[in-house]
N, C-alpha and C positions, 0 to 999 in steps of 0.2 A: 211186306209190311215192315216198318220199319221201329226200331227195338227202343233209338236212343232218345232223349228225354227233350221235348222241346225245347225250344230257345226259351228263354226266360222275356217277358215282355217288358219294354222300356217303360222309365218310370217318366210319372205324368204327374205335377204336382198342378194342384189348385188352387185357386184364391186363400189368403188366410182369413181364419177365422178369431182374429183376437178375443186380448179376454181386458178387460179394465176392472178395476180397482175402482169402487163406489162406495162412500160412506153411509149411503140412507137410499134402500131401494125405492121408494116410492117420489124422492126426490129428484133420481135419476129418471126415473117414467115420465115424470112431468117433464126432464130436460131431453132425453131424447125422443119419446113419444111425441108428445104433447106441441113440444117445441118443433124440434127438427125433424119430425115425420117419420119415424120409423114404426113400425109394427115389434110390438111385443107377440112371439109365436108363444112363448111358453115360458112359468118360472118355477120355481122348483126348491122348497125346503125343508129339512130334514124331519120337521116338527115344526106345529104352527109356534111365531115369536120367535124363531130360529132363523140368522141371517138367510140371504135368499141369493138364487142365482138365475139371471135371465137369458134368454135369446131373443136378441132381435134382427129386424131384415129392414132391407128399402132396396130394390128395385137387385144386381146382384152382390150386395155386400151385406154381408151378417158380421153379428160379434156377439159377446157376452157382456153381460156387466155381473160381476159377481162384489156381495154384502158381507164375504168373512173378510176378519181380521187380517188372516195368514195371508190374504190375495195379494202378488207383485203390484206395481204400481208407483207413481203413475205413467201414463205410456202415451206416446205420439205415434197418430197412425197418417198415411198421404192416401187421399183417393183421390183417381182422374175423375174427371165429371163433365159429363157431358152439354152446356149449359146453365154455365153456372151463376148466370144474370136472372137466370128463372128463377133455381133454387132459392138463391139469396131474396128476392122479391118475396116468394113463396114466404119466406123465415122472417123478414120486414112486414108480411101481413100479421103474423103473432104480434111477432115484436117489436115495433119500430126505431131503428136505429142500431140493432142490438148486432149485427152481422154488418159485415164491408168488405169489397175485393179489396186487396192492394194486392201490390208488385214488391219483391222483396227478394235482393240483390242475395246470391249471387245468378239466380239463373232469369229470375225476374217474369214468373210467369205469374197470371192471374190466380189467385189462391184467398180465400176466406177461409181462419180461424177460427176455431167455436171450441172454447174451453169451455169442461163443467166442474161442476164447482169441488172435484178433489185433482185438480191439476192435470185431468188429461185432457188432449186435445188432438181435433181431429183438424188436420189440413185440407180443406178441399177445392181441388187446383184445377183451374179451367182449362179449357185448348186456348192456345194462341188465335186470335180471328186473321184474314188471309192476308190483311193489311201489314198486320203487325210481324206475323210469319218472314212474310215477304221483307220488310226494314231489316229482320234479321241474317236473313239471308244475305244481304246485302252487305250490313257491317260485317258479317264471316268473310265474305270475298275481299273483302278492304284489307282487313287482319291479315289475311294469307299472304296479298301482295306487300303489306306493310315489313309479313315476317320472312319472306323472301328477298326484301331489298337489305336488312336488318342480316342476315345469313351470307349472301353475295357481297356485301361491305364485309363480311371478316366479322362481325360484331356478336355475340352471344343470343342465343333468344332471350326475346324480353322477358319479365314475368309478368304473369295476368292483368295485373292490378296496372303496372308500365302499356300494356299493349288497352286497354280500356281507356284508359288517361291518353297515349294518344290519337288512337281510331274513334271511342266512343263506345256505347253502354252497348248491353249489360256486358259485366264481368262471365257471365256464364257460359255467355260465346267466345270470350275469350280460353277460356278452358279450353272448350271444345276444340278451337280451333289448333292450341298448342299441343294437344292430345295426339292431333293429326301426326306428329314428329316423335321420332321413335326418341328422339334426345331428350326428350320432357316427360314423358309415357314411361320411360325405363326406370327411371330411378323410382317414381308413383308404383308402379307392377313389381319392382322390389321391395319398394319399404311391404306394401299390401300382402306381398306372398313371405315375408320374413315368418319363420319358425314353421312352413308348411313343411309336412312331408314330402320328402322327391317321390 
């Protein structure tokens, strides 16, 4: 049998569980309940007339909204979603008008906004459908041969904003695509790793 001490087990991190910053909890029930369909599990105060602090869910995302002064705030969170022409519809049967996807450069994926009323907001960003997937795919291969003729001419890589202007949209694939090249990538992964410990 053996004496030494197991391996320690790899760590495994989960969804977060934000917390926002709300001025009036029964205002915020009405905006995120009420409105945008979350379930209130549970709230919680120290003393009744003593700010409050909640937990809510919808399908797997939870958060807090918490009613003291002290709470950070305000905060932007992204969830993927699956569907996001239902939801919206869903949120247009409260409200009408009140929610809308756009697209919004630089990556330009479908995404509806839903600010409550102390400046937080939640982005909630749709899949690409296979059509629009597909155009992308397309404009990244265009970019690559464009940034391959641009490289074999002797000429610098363009920047994003150059290589969008003249392949075409979005800007986000063009990122991506100049990401692919260690020449663009290196200086990005040094500014981002500036002041790490080796």
């Amino acid at each position: 049998m053996s004496t030494e001490d197991p391996a320690p087990a790899a760590a495994l991190l989960h969804p977060p569980r934000p917390a926002l910053k709300v001025g009036d909890f029964s205002e915020a029930v009405a905006h995120y309940v009420e409105w945008l369909g979350f379930t209130l599990d549970w709230e919680w105060r120290e003393a009744p007339g003593e700010p409050a602090i909640g937990f809510l869910s919808r399908d797997r995302f939870t958060f807090m909204i918490n009613e003291h002064r002290d709470a950070l705030g305000p905060a932007a969170i992204h969830l993927d979603v699956q569907n996001l022409d239902a939801l919206v519809e869903e949120w247009d049967g409260r409200r009408p008008g009140a929610a809308v996807i756009r697209s919004v450069p630089p990556y330009e994926f479908p995404e509806a906004v839903i600010e409550d009323p102390w400046g937080n907001r939640l982005h909630f960003e749709g899949k690409l459908e296979s059509e629009e997937a597909a155009r992308r795919r397309t404009v990244a291969d265009a970019m690559r041969r464009h940034v391959e003729s641009e490289l074999e001419a002797g000429r610098p890589l363009p920047a994003p904003e150059d290589l969008r202007r003249t392949v075409g949209p979005p800007l986000g694939v063009a990122i991506e695509v100049l990401n692919e090249y260690p020449e663009y990538a290196a200086p990005f992964r040094a500014r981002r790793d500036e002041g790490r410990e080796p």
